[in-house]
C-alpha angles and dihedrals in degrees: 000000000000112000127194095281094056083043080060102056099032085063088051095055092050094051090052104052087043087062101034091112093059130095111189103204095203085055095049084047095062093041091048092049096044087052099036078056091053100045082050085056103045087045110053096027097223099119133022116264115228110278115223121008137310124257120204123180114186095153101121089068094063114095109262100241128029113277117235110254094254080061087060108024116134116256100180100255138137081249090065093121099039097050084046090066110026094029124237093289094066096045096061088043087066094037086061094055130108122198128183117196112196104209118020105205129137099311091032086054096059094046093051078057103052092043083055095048 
């Protein structure tokens, strides 16, 4: 018997091996920033490393149902991963977009990166 909470999961599952091909560069930046922090810490013992692990919950922005196979095929485009995981449709819904950042210092400057990526 499989209630709402395996349903869940099982969702989840099934979310997660549709979009194991894919590499979201925004997502390996923060990570990379989060543990490039951390080393920096460890290593020059000025300020505590996080203690225990690091939980990171980024399930909302999956689609809600799995998308058909044509929605995530490969085209052969520097969007591969993304279009793995949010389909084709989202894709050119970002691609439509026009943004516009007033001040590009540290923290504009790491956002420039991640819309060009």
């Amino acid at each position: 018997i499989i209630n709402a909470e395996d349903e869940k999961i099982v969702a989840m599952l099934k979310h997660m091996a549709s979009g194991s091909r894919a590499i979201l560069s925004p997502m390996c930046a923060a990570v990379g920033g989060i543990v490039g922090q951390e080393v920096l810490k460890a290593c020059s013992g000025k300020f505590t490393p996080i203690q225990g692990f690091l939980y990171l919950d980024a399930s909302e922005t999956l689609p809600d149902a799995l998308l058909p196979s044509d929605e995530v095929a490969l085209s052969g485009t520097r969007y591969d991963s993304q279009i793995a995981v949010f389909g084709k449709s989202m894709q050119e819904k970002i691609m439509n977009q026009a943004q516009f950042l007033v001040g590009a210092g540290a923290i504009g400057c790491e956002m420039l990166k991640n819309w060009a990526l």
